[in-house]
C-alpha positions in Angstrom: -8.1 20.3 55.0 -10.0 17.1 55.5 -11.9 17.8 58.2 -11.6 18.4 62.2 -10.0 15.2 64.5 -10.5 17.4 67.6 -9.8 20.1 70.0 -8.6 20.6 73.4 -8.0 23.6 75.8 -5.1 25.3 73.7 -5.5 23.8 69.8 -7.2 21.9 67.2 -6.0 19.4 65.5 -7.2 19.0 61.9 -7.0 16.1 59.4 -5.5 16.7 55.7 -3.8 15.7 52.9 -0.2 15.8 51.8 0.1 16.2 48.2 3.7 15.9 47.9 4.1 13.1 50.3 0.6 11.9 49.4 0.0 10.9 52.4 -2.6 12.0 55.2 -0.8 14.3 58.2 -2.5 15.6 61.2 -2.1 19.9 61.7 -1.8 21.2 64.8 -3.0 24.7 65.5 -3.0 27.0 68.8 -6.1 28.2 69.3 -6.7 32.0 68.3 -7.5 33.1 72.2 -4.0 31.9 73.6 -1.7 32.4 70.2 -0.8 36.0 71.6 0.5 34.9 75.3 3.7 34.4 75.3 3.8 31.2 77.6 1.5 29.5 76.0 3.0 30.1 72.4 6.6 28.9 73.7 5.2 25.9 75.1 3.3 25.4 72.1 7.0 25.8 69.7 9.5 24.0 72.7 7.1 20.8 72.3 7.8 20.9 68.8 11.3 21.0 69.1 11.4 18.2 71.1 9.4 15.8 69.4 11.6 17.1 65.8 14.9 16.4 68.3 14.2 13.4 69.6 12.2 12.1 66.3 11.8 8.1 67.2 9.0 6.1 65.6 7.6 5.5 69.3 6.4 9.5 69.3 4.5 11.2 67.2 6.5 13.0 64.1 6.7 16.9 63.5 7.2 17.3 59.8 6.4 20.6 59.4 6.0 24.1 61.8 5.3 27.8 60.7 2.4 30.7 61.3 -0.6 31.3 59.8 -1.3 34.2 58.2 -3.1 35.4 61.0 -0.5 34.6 63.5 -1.6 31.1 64.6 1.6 28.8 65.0 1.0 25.1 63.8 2.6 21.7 63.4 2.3 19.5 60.9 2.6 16.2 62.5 2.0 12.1 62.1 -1.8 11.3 61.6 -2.5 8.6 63.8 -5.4 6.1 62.2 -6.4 4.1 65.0 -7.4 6.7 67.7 -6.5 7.0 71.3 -6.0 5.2 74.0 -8.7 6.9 76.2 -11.3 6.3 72.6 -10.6 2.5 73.5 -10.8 3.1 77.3 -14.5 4.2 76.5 -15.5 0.8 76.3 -14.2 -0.5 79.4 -11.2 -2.3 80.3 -9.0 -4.2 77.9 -8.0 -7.8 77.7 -5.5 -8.0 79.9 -2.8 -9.2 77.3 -3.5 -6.3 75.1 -3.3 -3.9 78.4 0.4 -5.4 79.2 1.5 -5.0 75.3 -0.2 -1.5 75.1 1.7 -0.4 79.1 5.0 -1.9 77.8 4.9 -0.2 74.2 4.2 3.5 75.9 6.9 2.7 78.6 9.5 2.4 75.4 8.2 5.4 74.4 9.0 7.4 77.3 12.1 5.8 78.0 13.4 7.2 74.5 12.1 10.6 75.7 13.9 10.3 79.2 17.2 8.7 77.0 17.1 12.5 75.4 16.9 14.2 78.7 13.1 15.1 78.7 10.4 14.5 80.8 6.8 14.5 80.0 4.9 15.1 82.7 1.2 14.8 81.0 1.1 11.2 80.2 -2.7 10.2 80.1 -5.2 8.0 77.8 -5.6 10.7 75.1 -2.3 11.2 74.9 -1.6 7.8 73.7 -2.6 7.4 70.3 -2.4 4.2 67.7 -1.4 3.8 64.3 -1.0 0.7 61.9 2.9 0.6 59.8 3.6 -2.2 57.4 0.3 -4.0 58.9 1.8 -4.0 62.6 -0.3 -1.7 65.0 1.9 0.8 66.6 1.5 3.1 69.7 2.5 6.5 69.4 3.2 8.9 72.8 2.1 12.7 71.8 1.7 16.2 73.2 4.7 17.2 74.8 3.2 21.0 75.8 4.5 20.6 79.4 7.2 18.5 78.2 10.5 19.9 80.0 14.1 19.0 80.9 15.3 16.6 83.0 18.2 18.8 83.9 15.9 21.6 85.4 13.6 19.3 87.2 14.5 20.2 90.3 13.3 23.9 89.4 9.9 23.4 88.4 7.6 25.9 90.1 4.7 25.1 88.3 2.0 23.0 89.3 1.5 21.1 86.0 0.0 17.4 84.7 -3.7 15.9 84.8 -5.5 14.5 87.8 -5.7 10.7 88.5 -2.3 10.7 86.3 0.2 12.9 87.7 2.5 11.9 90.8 1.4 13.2 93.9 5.0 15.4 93.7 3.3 17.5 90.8 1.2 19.1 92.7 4.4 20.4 94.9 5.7 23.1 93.6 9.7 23.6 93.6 9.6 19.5 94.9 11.7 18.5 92.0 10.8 15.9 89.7 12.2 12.6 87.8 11.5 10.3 85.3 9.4 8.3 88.0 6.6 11.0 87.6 6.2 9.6 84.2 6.2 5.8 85.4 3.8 7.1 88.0 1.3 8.2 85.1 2.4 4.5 82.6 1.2 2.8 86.3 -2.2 4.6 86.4 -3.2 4.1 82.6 -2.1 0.9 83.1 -4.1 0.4 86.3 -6.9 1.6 84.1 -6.7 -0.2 81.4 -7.3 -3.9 83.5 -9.7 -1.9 85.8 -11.7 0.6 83.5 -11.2 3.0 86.3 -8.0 5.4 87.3 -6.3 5.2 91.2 -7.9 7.8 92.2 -11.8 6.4 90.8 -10.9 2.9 92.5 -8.8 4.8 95.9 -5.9 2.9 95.0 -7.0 -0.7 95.6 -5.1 -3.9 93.9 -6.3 -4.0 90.2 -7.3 -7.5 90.9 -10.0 -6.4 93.4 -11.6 -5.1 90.8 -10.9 -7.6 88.2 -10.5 -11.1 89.7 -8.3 -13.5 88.1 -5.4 -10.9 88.1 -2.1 -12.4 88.5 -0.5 -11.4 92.4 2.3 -10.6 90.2 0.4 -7.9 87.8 -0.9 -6.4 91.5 2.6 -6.0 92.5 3.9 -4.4 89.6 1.3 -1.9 88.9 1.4 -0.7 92.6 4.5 -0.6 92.6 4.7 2.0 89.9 1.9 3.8 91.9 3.8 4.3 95.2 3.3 7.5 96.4 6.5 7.5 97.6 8.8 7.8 94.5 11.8 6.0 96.0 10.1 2.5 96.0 8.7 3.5 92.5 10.5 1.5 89.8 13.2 3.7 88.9 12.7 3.8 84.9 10.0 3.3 82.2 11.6 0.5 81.0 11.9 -1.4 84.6 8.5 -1.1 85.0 7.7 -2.8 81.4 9.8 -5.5 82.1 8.3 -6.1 85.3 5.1 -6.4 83.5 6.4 -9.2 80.7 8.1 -11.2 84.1 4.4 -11.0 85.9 3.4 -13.0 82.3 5.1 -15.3 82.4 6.1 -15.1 79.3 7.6 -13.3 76.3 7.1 -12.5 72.7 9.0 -15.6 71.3 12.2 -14.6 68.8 10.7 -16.0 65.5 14.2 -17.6 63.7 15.4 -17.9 60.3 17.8 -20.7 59.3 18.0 -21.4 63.1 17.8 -24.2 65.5 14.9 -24.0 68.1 16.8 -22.7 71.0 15.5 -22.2 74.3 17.2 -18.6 74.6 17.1 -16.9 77.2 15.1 -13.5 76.3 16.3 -11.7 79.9 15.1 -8.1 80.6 16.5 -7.1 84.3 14.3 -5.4 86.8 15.2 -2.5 88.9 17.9 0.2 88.3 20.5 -2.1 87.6 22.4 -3.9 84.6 22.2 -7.3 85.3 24.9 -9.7 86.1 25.5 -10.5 82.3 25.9 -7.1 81.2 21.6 -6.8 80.4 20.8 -2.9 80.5 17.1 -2.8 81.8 14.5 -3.7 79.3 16.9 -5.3 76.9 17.0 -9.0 75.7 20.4 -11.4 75.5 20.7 -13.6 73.0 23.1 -15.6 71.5 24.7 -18.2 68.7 23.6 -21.6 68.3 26.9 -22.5 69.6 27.1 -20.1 72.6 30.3 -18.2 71.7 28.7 -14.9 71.3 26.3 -13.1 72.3 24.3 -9.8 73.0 22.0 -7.3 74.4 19.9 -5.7 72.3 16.6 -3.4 73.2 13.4 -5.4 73.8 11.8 -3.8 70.5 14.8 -4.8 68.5 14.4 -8.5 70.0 11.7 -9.6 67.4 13.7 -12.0 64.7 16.7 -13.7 65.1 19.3 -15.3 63.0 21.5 -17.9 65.2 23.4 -19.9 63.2 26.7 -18.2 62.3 28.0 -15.5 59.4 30.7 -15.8 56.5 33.5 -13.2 56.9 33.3 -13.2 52.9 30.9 -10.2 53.6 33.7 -7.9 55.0 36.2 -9.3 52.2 38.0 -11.6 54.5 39.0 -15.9 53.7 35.1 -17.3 53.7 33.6 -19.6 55.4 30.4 -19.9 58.2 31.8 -19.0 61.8 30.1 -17.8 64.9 27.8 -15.2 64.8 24.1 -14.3 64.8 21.9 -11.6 63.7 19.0 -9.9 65.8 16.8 -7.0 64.6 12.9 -5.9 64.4 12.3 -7.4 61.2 15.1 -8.9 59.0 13.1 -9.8 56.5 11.7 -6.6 55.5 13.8 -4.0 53.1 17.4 -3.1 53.9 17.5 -0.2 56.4 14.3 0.3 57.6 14.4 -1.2 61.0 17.1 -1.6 63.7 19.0 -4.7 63.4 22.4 -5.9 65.5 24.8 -7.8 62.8 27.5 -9.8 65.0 30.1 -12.1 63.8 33.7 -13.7 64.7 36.6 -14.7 62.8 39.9 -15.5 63.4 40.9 -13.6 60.3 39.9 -10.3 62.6 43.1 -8.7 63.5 44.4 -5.1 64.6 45.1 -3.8 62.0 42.9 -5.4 60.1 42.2 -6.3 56.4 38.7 -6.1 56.6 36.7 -4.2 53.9 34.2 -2.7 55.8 30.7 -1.6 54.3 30.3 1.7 52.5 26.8 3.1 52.9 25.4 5.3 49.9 22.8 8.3 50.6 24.7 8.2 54.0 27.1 11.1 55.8 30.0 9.4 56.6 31.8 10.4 60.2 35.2 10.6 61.5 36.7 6.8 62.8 37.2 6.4 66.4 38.5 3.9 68.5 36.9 2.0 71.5 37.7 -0.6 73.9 35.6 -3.2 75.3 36.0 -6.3 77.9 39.9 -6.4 76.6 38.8 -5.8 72.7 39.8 -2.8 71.2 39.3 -1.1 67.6 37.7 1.1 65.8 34.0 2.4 65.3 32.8 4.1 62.0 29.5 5.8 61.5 26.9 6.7 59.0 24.1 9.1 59.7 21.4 10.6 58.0 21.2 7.8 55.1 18.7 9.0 52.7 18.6 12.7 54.5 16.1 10.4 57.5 17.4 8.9 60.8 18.6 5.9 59.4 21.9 5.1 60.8 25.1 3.0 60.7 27.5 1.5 62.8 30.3 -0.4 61.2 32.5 -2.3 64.3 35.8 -4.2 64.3 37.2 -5.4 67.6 40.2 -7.7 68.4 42.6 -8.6 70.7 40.3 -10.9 73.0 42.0 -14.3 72.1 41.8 -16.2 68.8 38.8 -14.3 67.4 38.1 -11.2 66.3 34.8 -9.4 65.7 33.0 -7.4 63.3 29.7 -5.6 64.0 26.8 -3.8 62.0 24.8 -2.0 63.6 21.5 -0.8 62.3 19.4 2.5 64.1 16.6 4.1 63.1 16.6 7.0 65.7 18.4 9.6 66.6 19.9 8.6 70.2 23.1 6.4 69.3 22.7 3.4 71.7 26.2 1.9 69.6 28.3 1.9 72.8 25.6 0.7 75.2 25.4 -2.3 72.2 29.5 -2.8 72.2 29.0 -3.1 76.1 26.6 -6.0 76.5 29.1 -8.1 73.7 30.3 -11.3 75.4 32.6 -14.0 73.8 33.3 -17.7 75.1 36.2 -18.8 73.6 37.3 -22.4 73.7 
């Protein structure tokens, strides 16, 4: 042990080293006076479970779990270097771009929790933490203790979740809950983090009353997300993020590599709904220099982007550059370490085909299985748990949509398979 980071109610959390991974982890233990009631204990395991069942880089990690010898369960979990979000709230409110990135990055985070069926329900500022990965900061949700399932919401009995965060339907027991509790609690950090002051400090006025300048837009948004009444709540995380970028006016620009400078369209629909292109909430289209294809991809994907075409040489088929594009987080950092969408045509593409398709070493190999999409069919293989991490692989070949064909890679690095939601958003223009 290095030395305390902190306590709460129900644990400490302790800093120390990892000699075989030589790397600094955080340890979790329940405190001695509740590590004999039952409730509290389960609580204490189930949030492990979670966090080591979903295990995505937006949430904090569980690497380790087992009992002390004096009975004390612990976790061994991700150490987080830069802090909380309620250690930066101490100083006041943040610059309002910062707020927006930090709102939009814990809104991915909980949509990846609400993807695996789970709900939070105790979303606040010290909850939040930061970390720094290959020189990018990153945020981190954590402490899932009253995490539960989305399946049972409508049982909850339990009056559970922290004041000036929690939905007003919290404190009703047996009033069923949803994942717009949790965009109830991104709304009021977010609130506070332009304000310096939660809802329920200010009573609920627009976050440009107390910090004029504010965009209308921003005001709407945030308020929104607040309604005390969930059904005019944005219905997901994600919608709510997006609403947030929109109120910008702006986006993180695609940087390009061996591209033209497009104006793409970067589009992230609002609301419930997928948008009239086939864009999912949250996600970004883009496309080929020549706009034959293109695709949806999540916004934290959306970072780099390759536009101008592919050689079928790669997949052993007659070479030469055709359409096709390639989007990930960062493409120019080491092979499999980030998610990445590979897309690329060819007339050579048939069913059956002759393509050789990819084989990825250190990875488990699954069974084929076919898929159709807008009028393409084929076949989808997969490899999981490259390296024995999350790491995965999607290797796609679709055809029957005209003169092309088309092959896809893609790249994961979670455990929820977004691979058909991917296939789904794939639109061809042929000529």
């Amino acid at each position: 042990m290095i030395g305390r980071l902190g306590s709460g109610a129900f644990a400490t959390v302790w800093l120390a080293e990892d000699d075989i991974l030589e790397s600094q982890v955080a340890i979790k233990v329940l405190a001695d006076n509740w590590a004999h009631h039952p409730d509290v204990r389960a609580r204490f395991e189930q949030e492990a479970q979670v966090l080591r069942r979903v295990d995505s880089e937006h949430l904090v990690r569980v690497h380790d779990y087992g009992e002390l010898p004096d009975g004390r369960p612990y976790q061994v979990m991700t150490y987080a270097d830069g802090g909380t979000l309620a250690d930066r709230l101490a100083g006041g409110p943040m610059p309002v771009p910062a707020a927006l990135r930090t709102a939009a990055a814990i809104a991915e985070a909980v949509e990846v929790l609400h993807e695996s069926g789970t709900l939070h329900r105790d979303l606040k500022p010290s909850n939040v933490l930061f970390t720094t990965v290959r020189g990018r900061e990153r945020v981190l949700v954590a402490d899932l203790g009253l995490a539960k399932s989305i399946a049972h919401a409508s049982g909850f009995t339990v009056v559970a979740g922290t004041p000036g965060y929690m939905a007003p339907e919290q404190s009703l027991p047996g009033g069923g809950l949803d994942v717009r509790a949790d965009v109830h609690a991104i709304g009021a950090m977010t609130y506070q983090m332009l304000t310096g002051r939660t809802p329920l400090e200010a009573k609920g006025v627009a976050p440009s009353k107390l910090r004029p300048g504010l965009p209308r837009q921003i005001d709407q948004a945030v308020l929104r997300a607040l309604d005390a009444d969930r059904e005019r709540r944005w219905p997901s995380a994600v919608a709510f993020a997006s609403a947030l970028d929109l109120s910008r006016r702006r986006r993180r620009p695609l940087s390009r590599f061996g591209g033209t400078a497009l104006a793409l369209a970067a589009v992230a629909s609002l609301g419930g709904a997928v948008a009239p292109d086939g864009t999912p909430p949250g996600w970004v289209r883009v496309s080929d220099t020549g706009g034959v294809v293109s695709i949806a991809v999540p916004r934290s994907w959306a970072v780099q982007l390759r536009d101008r075409g592919w050689d079928a040489a790669a997949i052993g088929l007659p070479a030469g550059t055709s359409p096709g594009l390639q989007v990930g987080a960062d493409l120019a950092g080491p092979a499999g370490t980030s998610p990445m969408v590979l897309v690329g045509t060819s007339r050579w593409i048939r069913e059956p085909s002759t393509a050789t398709l990819p084989v990825h070493a250190g990875c488990a190999r699954q069974p084929d299985r076919r898929v159709s999409f807008g009028g393409l069919t084929g076949r989808v293989r997969r490899w999981t748990g490259c390296g024995g991490t999350d790491p995965s692989f999607s290797e796609v070949l679709l055809a029957g949509g005209g003169d092309l064909g088309v092959y896809l890679q893609i790249r994961q690095d979670e455990r929820v398979d977004r691979t058909d939601r991917v296939l789904a958003t794939l639109r061809l223009t042929y000529s």
